[in-house]
C-alpha positions as a printed Julia matrix, in Angstrom:
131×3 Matrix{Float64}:
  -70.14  -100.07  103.52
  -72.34  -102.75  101.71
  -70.83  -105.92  100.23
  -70.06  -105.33   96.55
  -72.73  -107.09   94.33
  -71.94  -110.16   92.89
  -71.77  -110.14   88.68
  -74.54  -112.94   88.16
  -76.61  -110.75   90.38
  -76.01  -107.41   88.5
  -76.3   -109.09   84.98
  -79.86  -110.58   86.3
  -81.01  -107.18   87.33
  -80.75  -106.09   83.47
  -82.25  -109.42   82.56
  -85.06  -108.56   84.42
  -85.54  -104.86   83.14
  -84.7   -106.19   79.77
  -87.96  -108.98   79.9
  -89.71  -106.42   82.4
  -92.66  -106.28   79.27
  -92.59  -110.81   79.19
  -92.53  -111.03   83.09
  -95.15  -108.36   84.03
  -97.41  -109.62   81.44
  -97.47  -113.09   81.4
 -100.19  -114.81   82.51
  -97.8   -118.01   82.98
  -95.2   -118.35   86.0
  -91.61  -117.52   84.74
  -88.22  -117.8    86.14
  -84.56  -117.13   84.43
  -82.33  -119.62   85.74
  -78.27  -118.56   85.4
  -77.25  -120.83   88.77
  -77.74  -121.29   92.15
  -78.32  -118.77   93.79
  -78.28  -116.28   91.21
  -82.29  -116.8    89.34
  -84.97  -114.81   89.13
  -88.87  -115.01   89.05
  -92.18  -113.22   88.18
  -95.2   -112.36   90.74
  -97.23  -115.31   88.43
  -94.65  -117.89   89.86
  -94.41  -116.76   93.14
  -98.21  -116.89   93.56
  -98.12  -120.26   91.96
  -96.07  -121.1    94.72
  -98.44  -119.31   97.48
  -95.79  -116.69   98.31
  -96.92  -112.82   98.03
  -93.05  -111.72   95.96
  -90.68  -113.2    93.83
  -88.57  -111.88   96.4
  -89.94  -114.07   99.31
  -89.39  -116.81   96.93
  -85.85  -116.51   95.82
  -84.83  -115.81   99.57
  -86.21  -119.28  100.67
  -84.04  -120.67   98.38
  -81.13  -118.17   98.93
  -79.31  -120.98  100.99
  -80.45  -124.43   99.31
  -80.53  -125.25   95.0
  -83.96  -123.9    94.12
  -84.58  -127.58   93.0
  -84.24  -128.35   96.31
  -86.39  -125.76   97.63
  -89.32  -125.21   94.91
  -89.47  -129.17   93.07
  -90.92  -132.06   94.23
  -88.52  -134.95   94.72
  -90.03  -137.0    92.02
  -89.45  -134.27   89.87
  -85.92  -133.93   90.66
  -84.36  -136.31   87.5
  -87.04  -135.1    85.54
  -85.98  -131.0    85.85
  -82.19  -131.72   85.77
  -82.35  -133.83   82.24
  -84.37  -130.82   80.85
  -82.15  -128.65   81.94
  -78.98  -130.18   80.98
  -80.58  -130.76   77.8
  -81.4   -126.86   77.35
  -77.65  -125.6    78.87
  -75.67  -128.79   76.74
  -77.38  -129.3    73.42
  -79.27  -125.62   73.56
  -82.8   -126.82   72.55
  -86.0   -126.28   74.61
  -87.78  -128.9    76.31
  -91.32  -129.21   77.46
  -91.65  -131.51   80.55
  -94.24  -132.16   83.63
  -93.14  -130.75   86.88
  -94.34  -131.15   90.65
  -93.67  -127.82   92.29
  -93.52  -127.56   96.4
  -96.0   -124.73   97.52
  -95.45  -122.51  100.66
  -97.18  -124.6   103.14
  -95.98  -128.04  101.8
  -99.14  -128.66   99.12
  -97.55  -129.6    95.48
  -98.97  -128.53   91.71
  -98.62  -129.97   88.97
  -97.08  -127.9    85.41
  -96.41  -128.2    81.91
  -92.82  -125.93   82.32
  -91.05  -124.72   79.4
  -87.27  -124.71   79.75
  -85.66  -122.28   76.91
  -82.09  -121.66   76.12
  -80.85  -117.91   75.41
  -77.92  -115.67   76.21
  -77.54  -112.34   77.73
  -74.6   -110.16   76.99
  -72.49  -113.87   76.09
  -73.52  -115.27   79.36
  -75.86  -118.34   78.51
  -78.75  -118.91   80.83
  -82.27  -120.35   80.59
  -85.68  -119.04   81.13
  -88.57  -121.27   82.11
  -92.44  -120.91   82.21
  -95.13  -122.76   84.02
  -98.13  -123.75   83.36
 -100.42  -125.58   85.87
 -101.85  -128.74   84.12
């Protein structure tokens, strides 16, 4: 018998068919961030990244914080402020991120961090731009 699914995982499975139209579409790399390891990406942000899936993404950081995983230690500070920022006070924040790539080369971003909720669960979704 498989392992029951865990609620953050079943409530981001209906975030994503709910944005399905905003993630497909978007020319910009997006992920929806509830914690770790529960978070989800697009295809744009996981070829940002140089990996072929979001899924090959999110596993590599399955077993490490996805800030440890995907950001660049100098963006570290940088990423949590924003986020607190966006979870705490619930206002968006534009800030300059270095993302690690597959392979161990960085880019640099312009990345978006949003506030919303999701069936009373607050959350945030984020999108990248390389600058």
């Amino acid at each position: 018998m498989a392992p029951a699914q865990h609620p953050h995982e079943q409530l981001l499975q209906e975030v994503q068919k709910e944005l399905a139209q905003i993630l497909e579409g978007s020319s910009q790399g997006i992920y929806v961030y509830l914690d770790d390891p529960h978070w989800i990406c697009n295809q744009r942000m996981a070829a940002l990244l140089g990996y072929a899936s979001p899924a090959e993404v999110v596993a590599l950081s399955a077993h490490s914080p996805l800030l440890d995983a995907l950001v660049a230690p100098a963006s570290h500070n940088t990423v949590v402020d924003a986020y607190m920022k966006t979870v705490n006070d619930k206002l968006a924040s534009v800030v300059r991120v270095t993302w690690k790539k597959k392979g161990g080369a960085t880019f640099q971003s312009q990345t978006v961090f949003v506030p919303f909720s999701f069936k009373g669960t607050a959350m945030t979704i984020h999108f990248i731009s390389p600058s």
